[in-house]
N, CA, C and O atoms as CSV, one atom per row, in Angstrom:
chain,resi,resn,atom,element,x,y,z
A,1,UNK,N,N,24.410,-1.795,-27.179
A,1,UNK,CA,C,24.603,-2.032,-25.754
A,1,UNK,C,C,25.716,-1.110,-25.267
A,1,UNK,O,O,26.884,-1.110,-25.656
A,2,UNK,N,N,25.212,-0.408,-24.448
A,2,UNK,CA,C,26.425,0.752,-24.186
A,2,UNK,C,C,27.265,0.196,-22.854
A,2,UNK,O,O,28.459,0.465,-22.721
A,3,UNK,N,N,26.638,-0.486,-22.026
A,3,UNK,CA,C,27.709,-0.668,-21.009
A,3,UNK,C,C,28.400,-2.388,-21.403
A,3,UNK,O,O,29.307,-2.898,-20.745
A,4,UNK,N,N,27.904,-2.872,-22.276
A,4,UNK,CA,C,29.116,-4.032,-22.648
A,4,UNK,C,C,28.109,-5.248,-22.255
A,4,UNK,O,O,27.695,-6.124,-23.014
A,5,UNK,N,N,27.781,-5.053,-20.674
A,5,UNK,CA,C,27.198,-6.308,-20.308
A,5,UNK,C,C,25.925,-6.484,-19.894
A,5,UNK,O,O,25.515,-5.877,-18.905
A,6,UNK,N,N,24.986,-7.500,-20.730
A,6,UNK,CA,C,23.764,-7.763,-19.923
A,6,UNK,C,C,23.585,-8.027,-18.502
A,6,UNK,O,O,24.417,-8.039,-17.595
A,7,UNK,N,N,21.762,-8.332,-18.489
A,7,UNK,CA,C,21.345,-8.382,-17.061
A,7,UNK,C,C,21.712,-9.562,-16.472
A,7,UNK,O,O,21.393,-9.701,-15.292
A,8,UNK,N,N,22.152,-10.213,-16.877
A,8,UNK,CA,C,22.746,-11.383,-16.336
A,8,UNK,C,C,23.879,-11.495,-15.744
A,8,UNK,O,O,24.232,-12.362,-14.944
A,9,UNK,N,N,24.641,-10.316,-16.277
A,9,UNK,CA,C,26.445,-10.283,-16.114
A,9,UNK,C,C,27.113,-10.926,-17.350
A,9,UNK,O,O,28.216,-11.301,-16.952
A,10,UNK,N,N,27.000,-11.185,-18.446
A,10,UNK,CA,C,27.627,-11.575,-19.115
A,10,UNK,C,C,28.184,-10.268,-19.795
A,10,UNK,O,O,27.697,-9.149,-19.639
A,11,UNK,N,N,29.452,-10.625,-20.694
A,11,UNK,CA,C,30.369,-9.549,-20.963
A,11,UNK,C,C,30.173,-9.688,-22.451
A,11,UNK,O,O,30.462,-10.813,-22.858
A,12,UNK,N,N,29.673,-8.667,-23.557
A,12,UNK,CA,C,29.153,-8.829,-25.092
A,12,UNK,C,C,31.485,-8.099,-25.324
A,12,UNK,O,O,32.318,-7.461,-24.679
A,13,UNK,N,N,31.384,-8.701,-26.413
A,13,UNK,CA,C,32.386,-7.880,-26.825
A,13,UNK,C,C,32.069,-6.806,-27.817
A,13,UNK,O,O,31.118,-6.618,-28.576
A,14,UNK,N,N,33.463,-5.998,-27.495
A,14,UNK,CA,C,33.010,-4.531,-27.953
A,14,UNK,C,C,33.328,-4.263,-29.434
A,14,UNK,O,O,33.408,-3.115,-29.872
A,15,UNK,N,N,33.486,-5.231,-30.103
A,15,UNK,CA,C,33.908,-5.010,-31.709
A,15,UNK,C,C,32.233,-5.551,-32.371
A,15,UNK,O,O,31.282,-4.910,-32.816
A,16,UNK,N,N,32.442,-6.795,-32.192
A,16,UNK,CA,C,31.147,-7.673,-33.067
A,16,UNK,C,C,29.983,-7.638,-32.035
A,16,UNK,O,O,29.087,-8.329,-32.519
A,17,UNK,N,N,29.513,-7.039,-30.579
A,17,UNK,CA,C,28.366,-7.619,-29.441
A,17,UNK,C,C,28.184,-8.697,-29.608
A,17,UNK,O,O,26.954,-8.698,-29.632
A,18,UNK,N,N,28.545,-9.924,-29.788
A,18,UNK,CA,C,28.451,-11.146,-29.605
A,18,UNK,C,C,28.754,-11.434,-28.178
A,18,UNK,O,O,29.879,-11.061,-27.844
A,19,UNK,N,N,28.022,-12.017,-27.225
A,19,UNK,CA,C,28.130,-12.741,-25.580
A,19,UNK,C,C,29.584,-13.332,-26.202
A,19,UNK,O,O,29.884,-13.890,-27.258
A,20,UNK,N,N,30.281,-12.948,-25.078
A,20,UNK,CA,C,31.641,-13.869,-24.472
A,20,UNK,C,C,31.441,-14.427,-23.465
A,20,UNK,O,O,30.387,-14.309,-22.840
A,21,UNK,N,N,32.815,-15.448,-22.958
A,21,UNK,CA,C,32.194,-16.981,-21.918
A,21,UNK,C,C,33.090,-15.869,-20.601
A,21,UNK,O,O,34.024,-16.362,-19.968
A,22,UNK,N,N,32.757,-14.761,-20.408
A,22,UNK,CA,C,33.204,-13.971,-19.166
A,22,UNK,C,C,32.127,-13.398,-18.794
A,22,UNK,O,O,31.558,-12.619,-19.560
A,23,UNK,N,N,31.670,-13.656,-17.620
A,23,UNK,CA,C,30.774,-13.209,-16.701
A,23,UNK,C,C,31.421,-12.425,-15.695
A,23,UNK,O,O,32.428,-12.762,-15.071
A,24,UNK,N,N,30.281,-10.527,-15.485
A,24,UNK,CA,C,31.102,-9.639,-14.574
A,24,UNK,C,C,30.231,-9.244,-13.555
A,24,UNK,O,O,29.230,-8.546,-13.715
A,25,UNK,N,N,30.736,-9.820,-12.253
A,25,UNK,CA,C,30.105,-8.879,-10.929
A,25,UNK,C,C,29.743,-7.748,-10.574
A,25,UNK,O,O,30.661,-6.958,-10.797
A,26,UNK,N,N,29.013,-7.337,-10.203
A,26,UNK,CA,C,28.786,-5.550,-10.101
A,26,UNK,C,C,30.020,-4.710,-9.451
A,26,UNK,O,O,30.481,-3.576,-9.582
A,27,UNK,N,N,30.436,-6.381,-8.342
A,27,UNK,CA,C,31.866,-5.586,-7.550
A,27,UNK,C,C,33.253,-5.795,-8.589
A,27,UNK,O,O,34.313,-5.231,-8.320
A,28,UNK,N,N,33.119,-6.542,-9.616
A,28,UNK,CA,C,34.204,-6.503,-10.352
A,28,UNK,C,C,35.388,-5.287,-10.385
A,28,UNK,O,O,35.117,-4.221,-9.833
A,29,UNK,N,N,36.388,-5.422,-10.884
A,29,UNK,CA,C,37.326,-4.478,-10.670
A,29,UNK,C,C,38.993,-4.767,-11.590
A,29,UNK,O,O,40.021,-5.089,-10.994
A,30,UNK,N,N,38.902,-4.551,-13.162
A,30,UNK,CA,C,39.925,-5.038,-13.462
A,30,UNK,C,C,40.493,-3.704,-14.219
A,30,UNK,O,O,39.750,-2.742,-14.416
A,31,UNK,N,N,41.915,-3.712,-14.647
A,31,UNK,CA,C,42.654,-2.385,-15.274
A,31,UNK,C,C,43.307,-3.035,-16.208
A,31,UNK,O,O,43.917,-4.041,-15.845
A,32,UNK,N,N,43.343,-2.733,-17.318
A,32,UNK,CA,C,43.974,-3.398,-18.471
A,32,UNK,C,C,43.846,-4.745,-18.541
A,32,UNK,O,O,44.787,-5.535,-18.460
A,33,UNK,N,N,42.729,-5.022,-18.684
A,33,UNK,CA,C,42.208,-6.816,-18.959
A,33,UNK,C,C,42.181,-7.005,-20.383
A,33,UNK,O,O,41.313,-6.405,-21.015
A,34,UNK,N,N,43.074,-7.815,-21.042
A,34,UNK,CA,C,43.048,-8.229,-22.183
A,34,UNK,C,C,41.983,-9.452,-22.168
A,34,UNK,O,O,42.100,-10.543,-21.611
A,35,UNK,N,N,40.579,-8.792,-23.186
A,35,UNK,CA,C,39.717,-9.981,-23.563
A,35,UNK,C,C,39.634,-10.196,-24.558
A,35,UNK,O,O,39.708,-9.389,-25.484
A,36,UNK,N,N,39.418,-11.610,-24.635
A,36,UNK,CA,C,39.502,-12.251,-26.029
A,36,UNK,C,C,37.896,-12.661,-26.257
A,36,UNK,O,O,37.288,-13.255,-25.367
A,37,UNK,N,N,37.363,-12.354,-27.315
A,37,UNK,CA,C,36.129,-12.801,-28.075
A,37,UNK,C,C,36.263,-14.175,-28.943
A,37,UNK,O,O,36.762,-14.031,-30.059
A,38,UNK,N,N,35.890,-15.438,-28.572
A,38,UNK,CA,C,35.996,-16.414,-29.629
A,38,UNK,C,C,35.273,-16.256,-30.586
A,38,UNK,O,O,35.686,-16.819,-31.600
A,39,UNK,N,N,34.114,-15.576,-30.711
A,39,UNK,CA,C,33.469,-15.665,-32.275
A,39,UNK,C,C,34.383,-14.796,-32.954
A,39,UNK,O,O,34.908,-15.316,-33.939
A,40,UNK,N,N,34.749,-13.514,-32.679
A,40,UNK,CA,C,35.283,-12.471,-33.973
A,40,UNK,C,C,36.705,-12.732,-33.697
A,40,UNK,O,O,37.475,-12.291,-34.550
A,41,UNK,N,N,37.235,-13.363,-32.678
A,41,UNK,CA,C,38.907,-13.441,-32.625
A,41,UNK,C,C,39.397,-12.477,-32.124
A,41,UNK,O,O,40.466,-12.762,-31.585
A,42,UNK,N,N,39.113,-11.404,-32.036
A,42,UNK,CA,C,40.079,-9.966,-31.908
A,42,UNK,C,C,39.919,-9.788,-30.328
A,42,UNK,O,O,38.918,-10.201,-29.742
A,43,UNK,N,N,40.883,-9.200,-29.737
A,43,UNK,CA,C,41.133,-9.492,-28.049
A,43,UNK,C,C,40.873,-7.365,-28.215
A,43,UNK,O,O,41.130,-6.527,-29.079
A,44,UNK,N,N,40.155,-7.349,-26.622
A,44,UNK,CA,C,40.318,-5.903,-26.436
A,44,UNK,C,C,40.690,-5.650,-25.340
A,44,UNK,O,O,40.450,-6.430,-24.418
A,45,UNK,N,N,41.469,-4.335,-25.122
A,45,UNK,CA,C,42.086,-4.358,-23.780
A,45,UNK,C,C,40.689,-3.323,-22.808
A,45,UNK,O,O,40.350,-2.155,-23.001
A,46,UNK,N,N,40.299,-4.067,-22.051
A,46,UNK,CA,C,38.942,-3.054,-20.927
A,46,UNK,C,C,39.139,-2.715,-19.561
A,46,UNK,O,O,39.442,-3.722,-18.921
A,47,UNK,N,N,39.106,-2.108,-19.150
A,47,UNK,CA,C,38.780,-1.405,-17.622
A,47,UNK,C,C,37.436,-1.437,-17.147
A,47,UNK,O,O,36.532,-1.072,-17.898
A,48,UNK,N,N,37.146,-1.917,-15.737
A,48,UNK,CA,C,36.127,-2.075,-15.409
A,48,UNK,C,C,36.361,-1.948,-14.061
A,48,UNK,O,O,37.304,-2.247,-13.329
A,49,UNK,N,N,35.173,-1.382,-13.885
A,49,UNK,CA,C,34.797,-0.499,-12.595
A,49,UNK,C,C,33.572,0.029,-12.241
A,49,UNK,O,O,32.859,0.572,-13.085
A,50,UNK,N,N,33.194,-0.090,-10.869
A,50,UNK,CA,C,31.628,-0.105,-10.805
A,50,UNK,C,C,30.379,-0.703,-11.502
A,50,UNK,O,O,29.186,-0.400,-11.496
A,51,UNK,N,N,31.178,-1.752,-12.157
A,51,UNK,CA,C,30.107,-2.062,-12.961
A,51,UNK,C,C,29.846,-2.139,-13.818
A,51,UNK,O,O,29.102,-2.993,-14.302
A,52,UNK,N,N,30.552,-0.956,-14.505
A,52,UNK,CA,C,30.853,-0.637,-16.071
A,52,UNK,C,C,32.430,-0.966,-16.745
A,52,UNK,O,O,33.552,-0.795,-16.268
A,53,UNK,N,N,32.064,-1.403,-17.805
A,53,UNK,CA,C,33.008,-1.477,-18.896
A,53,UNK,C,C,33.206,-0.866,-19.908
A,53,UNK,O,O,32.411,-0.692,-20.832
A,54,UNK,N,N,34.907,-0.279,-19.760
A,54,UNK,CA,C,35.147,1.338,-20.912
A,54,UNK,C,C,36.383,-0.161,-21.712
A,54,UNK,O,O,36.739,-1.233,-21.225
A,55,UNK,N,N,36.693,0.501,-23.076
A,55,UNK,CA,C,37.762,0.478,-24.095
A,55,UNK,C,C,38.966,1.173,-23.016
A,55,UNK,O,O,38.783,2.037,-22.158
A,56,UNK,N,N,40.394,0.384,-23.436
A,56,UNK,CA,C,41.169,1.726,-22.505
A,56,UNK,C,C,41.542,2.234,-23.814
A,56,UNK,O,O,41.381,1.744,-24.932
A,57,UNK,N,N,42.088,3.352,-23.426
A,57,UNK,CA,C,42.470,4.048,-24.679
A,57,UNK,C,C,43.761,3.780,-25.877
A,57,UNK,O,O,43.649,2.588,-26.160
A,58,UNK,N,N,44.230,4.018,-26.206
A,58,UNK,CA,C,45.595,3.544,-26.989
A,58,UNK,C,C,46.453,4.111,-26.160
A,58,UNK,O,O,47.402,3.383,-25.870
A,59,UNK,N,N,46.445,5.655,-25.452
A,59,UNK,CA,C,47.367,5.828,-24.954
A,59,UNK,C,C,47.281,5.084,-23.886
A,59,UNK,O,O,48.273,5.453,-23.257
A,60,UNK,N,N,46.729,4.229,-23.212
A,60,UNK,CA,C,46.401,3.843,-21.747
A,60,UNK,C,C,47.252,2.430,-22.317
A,60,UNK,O,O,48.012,1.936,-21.484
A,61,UNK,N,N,47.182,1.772,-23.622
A,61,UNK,CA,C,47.427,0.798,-23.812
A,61,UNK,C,C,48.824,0.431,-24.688
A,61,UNK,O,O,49.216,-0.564,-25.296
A,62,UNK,N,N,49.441,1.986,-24.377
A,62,UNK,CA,C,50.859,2.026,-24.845
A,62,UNK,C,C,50.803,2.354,-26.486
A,62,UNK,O,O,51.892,2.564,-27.022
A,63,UNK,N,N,49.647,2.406,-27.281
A,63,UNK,CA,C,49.980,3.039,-28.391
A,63,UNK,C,C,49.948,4.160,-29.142
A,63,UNK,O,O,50.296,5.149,-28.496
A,64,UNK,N,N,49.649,4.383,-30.312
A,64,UNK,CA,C,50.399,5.498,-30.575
A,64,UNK,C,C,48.393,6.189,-30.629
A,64,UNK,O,O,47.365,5.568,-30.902
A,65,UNK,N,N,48.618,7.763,-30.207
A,65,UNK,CA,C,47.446,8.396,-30.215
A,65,UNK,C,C,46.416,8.560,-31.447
A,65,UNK,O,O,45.364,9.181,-31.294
């Protein structure tokens, strides 16, 4: 799944694609959203915009390159 979220709006996480309990609007609009996945545990930080959902980068997320 390349853009993260099904036709429904639900948000897969980007480590394991397992559905998470976050549902995203087409108008959505977040910058450094820390999400958390309850099945695999591991939280990712995403940017979203237009619709789509990117990884931010390490440097975007203060770490090291």
């Amino acid at each position: 799944m390349d853009n993260l979220i099904d036709e429904k709006g639900w948000l897969h996480c980007p480590k394991c694609g397992q559905r998470t309990e976050q549902k995203i609007g087409p108008d959505t609009i977040a910058h450094h959203w820390p999400m958390y996945c309850p099945q695999c545990g591991r939280e990712s930080v995403l940017n979203v915009l237009d619709g789509k959902v990117k990884l931010a980068s390490s440097k975007e997320r203060g770490g090291a390159l």
